[in-house]
C-alpha positions in Angstrom: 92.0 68.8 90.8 93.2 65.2 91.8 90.6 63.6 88.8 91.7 66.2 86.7 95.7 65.3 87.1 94.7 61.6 86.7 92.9 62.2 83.5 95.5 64.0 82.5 97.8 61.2 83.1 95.9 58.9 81.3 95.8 60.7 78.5 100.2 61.3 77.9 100.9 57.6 78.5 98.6 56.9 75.8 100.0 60.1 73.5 103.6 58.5 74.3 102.6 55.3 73.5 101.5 56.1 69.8 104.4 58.4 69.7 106.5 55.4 70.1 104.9 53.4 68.2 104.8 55.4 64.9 108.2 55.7 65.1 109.0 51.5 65.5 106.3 50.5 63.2 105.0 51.2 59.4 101.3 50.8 60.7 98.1 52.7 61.7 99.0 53.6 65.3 98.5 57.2 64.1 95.0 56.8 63.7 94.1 55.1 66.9 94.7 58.7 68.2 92.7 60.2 65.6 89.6 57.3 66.1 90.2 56.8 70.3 90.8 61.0 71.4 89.7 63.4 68.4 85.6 62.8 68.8 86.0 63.9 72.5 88.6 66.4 72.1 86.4 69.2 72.9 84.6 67.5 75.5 88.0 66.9 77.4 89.1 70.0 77.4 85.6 71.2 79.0 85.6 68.5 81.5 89.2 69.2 82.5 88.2 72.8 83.0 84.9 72.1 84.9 87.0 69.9 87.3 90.2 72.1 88.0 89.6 75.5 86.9 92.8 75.8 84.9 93.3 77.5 81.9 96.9 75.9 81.7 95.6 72.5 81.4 93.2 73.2 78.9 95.9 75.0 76.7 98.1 71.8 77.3 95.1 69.5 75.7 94.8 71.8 72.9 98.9 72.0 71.8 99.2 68.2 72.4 97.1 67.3 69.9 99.6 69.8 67.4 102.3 68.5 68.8 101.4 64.9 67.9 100.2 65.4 64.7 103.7 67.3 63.6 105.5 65.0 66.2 104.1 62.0 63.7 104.7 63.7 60.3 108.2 64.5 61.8 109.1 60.6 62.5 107.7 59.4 59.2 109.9 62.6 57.1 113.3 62.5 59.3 112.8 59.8 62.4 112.6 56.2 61.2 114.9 53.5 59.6 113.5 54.2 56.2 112.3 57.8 56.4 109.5 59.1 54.1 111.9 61.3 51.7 113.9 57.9 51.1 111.0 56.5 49.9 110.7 56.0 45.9 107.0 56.7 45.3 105.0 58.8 42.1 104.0 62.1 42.5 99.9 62.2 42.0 98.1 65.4 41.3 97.0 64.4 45.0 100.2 65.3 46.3 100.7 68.0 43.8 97.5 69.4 45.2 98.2 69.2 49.0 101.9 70.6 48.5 100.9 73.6 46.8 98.0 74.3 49.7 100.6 74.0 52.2 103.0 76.0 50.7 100.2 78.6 50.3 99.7 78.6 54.4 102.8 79.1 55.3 103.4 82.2 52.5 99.8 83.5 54.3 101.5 83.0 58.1 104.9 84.5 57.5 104.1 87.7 54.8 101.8 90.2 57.0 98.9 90.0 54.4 95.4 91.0 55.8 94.7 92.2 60.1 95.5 89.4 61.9 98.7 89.6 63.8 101.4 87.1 63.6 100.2 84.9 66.5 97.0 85.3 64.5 97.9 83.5 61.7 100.0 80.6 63.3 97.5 79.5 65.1 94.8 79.6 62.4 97.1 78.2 60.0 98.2 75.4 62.1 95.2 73.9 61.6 95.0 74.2 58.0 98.4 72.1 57.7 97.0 69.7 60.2 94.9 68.8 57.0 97.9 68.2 55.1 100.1 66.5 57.8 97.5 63.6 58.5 97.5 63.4 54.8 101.2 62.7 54.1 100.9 60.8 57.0 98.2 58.5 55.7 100.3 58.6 52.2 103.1 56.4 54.1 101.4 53.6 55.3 100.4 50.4 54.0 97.2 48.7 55.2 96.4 45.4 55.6 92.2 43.5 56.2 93.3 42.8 60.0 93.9 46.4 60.1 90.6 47.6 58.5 89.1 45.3 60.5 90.1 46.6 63.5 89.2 50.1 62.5 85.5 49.0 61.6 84.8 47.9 64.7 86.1 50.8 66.6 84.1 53.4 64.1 81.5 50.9 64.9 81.6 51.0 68.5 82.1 54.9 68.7 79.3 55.7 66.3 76.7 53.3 68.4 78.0 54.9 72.1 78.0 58.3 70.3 74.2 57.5 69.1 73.6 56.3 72.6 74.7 59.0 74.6 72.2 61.1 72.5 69.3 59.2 73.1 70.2 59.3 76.6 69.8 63.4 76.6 66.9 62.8 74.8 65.3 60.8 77.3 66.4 62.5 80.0 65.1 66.1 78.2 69.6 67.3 79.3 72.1 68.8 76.9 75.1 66.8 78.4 77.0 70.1 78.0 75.2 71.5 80.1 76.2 69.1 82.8 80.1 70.0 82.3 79.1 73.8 82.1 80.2 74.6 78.2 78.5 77.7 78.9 80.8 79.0 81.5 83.9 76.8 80.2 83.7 79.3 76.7 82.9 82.6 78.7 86.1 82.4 80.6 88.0 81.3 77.8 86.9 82.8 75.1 84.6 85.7 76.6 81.8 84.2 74.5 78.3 84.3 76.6 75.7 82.2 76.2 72.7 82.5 73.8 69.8 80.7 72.9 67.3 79.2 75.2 69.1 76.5 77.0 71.9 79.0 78.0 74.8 76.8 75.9 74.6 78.7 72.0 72.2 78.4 69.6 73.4 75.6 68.0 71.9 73.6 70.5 68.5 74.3 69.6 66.1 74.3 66.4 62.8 76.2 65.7 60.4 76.0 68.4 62.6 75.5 70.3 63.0 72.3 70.5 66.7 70.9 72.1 69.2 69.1 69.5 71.8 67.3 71.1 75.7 66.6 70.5 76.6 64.0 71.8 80.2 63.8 73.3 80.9 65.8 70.3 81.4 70.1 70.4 77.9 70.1 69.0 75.4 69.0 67.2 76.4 70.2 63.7 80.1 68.0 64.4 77.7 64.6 65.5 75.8 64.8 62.7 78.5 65.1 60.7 80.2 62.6 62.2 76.8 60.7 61.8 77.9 60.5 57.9 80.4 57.8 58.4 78.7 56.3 60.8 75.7 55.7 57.4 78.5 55.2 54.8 79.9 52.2 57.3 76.3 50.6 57.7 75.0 50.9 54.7 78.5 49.2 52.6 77.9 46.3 55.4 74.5 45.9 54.1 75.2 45.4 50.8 78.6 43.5 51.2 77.6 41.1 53.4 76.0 37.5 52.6 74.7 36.5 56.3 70.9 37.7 56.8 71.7 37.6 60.3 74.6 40.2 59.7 72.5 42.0 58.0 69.8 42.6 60.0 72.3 43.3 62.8 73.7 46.6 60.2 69.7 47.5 59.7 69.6 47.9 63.1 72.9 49.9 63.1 72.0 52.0 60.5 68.1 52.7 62.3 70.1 54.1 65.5 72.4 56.3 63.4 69.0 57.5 61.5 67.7 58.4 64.9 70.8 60.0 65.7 70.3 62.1 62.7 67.1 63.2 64.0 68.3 64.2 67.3 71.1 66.2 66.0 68.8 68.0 63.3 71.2 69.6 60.9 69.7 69.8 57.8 72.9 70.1 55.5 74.1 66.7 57.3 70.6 64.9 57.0 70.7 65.9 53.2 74.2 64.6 52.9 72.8 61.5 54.2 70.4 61.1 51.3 73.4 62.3 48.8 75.6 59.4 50.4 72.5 56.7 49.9 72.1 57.5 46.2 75.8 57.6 45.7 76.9 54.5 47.3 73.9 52.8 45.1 75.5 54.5 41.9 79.1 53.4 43.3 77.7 50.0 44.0 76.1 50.4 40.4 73.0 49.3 41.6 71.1 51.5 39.2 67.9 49.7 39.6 67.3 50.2 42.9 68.8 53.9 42.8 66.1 54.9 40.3 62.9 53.0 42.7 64.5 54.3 45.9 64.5 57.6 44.3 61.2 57.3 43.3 59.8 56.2 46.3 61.9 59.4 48.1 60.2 61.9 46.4 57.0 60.4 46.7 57.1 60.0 50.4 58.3 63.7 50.5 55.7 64.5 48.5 53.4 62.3 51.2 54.9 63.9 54.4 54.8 68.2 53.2 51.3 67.3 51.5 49.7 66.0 55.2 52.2 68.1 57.0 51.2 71.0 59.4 50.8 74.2 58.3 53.9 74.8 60.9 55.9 72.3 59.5 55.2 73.5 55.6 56.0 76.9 56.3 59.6 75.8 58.0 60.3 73.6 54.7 59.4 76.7 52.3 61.1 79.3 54.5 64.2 77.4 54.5 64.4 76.8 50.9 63.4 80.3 49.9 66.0 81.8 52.2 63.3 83.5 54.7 64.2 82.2 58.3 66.8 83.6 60.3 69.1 80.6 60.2 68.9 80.2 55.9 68.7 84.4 55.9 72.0 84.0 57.8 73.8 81.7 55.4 72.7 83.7 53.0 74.0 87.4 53.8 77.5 85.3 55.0 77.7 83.9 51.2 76.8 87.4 50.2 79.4 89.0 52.2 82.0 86.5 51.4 81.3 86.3 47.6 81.9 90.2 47.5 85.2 90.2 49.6 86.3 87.2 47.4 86.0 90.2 44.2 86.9 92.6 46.0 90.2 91.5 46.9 91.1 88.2 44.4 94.4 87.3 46.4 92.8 87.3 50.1 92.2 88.9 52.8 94.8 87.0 55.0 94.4 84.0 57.4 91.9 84.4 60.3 89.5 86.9 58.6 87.0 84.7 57.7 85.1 82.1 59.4 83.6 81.0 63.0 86.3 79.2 64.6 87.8 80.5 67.8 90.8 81.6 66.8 89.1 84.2 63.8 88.4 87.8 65.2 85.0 88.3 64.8 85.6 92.3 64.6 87.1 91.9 61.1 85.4 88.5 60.3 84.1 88.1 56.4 81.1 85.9 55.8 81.8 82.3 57.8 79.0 79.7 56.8 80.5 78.2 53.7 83.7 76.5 54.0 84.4 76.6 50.4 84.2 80.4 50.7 86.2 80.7 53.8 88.7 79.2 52.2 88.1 82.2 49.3 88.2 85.3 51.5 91.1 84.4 53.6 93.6 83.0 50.9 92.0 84.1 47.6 90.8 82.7 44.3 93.7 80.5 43.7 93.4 78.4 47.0 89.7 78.3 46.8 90.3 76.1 43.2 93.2 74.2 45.2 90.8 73.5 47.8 88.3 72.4 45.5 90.4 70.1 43.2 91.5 68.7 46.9 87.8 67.4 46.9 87.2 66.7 43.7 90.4 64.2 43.4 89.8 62.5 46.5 86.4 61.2 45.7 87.6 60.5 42.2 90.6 58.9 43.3 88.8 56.5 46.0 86.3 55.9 43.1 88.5 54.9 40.5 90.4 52.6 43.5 86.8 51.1 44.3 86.7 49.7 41.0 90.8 48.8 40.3 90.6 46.9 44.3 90.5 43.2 42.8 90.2 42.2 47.1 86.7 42.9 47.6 87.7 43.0 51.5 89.8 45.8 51.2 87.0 47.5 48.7 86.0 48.9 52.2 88.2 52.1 52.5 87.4 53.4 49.3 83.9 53.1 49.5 83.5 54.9 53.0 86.2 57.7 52.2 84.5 58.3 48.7 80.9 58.6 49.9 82.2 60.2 53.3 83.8 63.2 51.1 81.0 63.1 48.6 78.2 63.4 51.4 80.3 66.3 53.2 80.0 68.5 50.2 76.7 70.0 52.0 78.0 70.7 55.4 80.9 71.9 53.4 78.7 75.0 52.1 76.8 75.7 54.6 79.3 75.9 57.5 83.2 76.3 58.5 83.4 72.5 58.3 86.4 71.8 59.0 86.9 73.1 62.2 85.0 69.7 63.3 88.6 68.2 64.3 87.6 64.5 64.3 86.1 64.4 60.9 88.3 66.9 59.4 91.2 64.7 60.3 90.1 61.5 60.0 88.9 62.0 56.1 91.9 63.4 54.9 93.8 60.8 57.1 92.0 58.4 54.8 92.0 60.1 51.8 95.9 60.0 52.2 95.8 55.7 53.2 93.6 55.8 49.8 95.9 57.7 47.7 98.8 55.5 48.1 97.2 52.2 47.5 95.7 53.9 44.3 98.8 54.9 42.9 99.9 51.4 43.2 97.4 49.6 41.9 97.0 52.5 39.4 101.2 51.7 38.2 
């Protein structure tokens, strides 16, 4: 209990510190707590649990996180010398965008639409303005190189002790949830019981089985998500940089995060991966070397099913055709959301659709597409908000890529515009942004993007 207390302790004096420090300076304090708390924000909360055996504290871990998020967007609206709504600045379809989706949560939380209760619905729509608070919060603050800098290396540093802590349950044949007991920490929490073969969820596990692991992370699908910005990072240094020795310091970087792929094993996020190489070549415009690499990928697919086992070329078709449980499962949850979506065009109401915690699952609809989540709960009309939320970030940090005349500060663009791009397929084929770290931190960037571009763009 003592640890636990200490932990704790930690923990506030560095909450108070960014507090205070959002509210004395314009800079990126904000997303120190995003980078330095959100990867391990489940994992806290379990090792917390596992050390005192209070609910209480977990519950206190969870609402301090919303409370410094809105504390944040608070100081930046009402709180400072020169407060947000003093501030001249353009209206983008951006903004436009995000303030019609957050007017659209809070209609869904305060009219009763749909079964959830009223407790229901603010806590599941909490998170969905969490999305647009680290947005407007991103949206007010200027950036400078020493500050991107100084991110790099942290996202650097996280993604190679991330990729390490992996390879360590790898070697050690351990989920390192299993050493904090997740299993028991959701059962009396959340009176979920343990599945699969390793007695955590089947998450943890892919045909055979064989284990996958998650790092610090909840699990493995959020690592190897996660994993995607980790590759957009190492793959811009790559190309940017004019040092061989550099280089072959980021090939090294990127070969761990590769291998972190593999030990994660979600296919949507190993996929994105390939999406974010070709992309970042066409963003690059390195058309040449897109069209070989491309080349050379489907050959070497072609190579690897063709001298596959008959094991392995059975898994590749069953997944593609729809025929193993875990692509049969996607399947009848697109289904089953596609036909709620026309049955009832307007929604179904907030926290009736979806696999996070906070969504009942006795009048859950569908929940492996985020894009349709989005659908069932608020209807047609937020699913196309949510889209053109997408569709203008990437476009935006494109057309900023090219209008950056700095070629050091070309580096937030690049990463947010592949990192959104290459999400697209996690996006639809799971509730992805419940993974808090790189829910957050993308639309924290996509805001930071959004207000250099309309700038530059004036």
């Amino acid at each position: 209990m003592f640890f636990a207390v200490f932990l704790l302790t930690i923990y506030f004096i560095f909450l108070i510190f960014i507090l205070k420090k959002s509210y004395t300076k314009n800079s990126i304090y904000p997303i120190l707590y995003i980078i330095l708390f959100l990867p391990t924000y489940s994992f806290f909360q379990i090792i917390i649990y596992d050390i005192s055996n209070e609910i209480f504290l977990v519950e206190l871990i969870k609402y301090s996180k919303d409370f410094t998020i809105f504390s944040i967007l608070f100081i930046y609206l009402f709180g400072r010398k020169n407060p947000l709504l003093n501030i001249k600045w353009k209206i983008t379809n951006l903004d436009i965008l995000f303030l019609l989706f957050t007017l659209t949560v809070f209609c869904f939380i305060v009219f009763q639409i749909g079964e959830s209760n009223f407790t229901e619905r603010i806590i599941y729509g909490k998170n969905l303005l969490l999305i647009s608070s680290v947005y407007f919060i991103g949206r007010n603050i200027n950036y400078s190189l020493l500050d991107l800098n100084y991110i790099n290396k942290i996202l650097v540093l996280l993604t190679i002790i991330a990729c390490f802590v992996s390879i360590f349950e790898f070697l050690t044949n351990t989920h390192l949830h299993s050493l904090i007991n997740y299993s028991s920490y959701y059962l009396d929490l959340y009176s979920i019981d343990p599945t699969g073969n390793y007695g955590l969820s089947w998450t943890f596990e892919r045909p055979g089985p064989i284990k996958r692991y998650g790092s610090f992370f909840a699990d493995p699908l959020e690592f190897s998500s996660f994993l995607l910005l980790g590759f957009s990072i190492g793959i811009y240094k790559i190309f940017k940089s004019n040092i061989l020795v550099n280089k072959l310091y980021h090939c090294l970087f990127i070969s761990i995060v590769i291998f972190g792929f593999y030990l994660s094993y979600s296919r949507s996020a190993i996929l994105g991966g390939f999406l974010l190489l070709f992309f970042s070549l066409f963003l690059m415009n390195k058309f040449r070397l897109f069209i070989n690499l491309f080349l050379l990928t489907f050959l070497l697919a072609f190579l690897i099913y063709y001298n596959s086992s008959l094991e392995t070329k059975y898994f590749i078709i069953d997944s593609i055709t729809f025929q193993n449980s875990s692509s049969l499962g996607h399947l009848f949850n697109w289904i089953q959301g596609i036909l709620s979506i026309y049955d009832n065009p307007f929604g179904t109401g907030l926290g009736t659709s979806g696999n996070s915690i906070s969504v009942d699952n006795e009048i859950a609809i569908g929940g492996e597409n985020q894009f349709i989540i989005i659908g069932v709960q608020m209807g047609i009309v937020a699913l196309i908000n949510y889209v053109g939320l997408i569709i203008y970030s990437i476009y935006n940090s494109y057309k900023l890529y090219n209008l950056e005349k700095d070629k050091s500060l070309k580096y937030l663009p690049f990463i947010v515009c592949c990192l959104k791009f290459s999400l697209i397929l996690p996006l639809l084929t799971s509730n992805a942004e419940i993974y808090t770290f790189i829910s957050l931190f993308g639309w924290f960037f996509v805001g930071l993007n959004e207000r250099r571009y309309s700038i530059l763009k004036n």
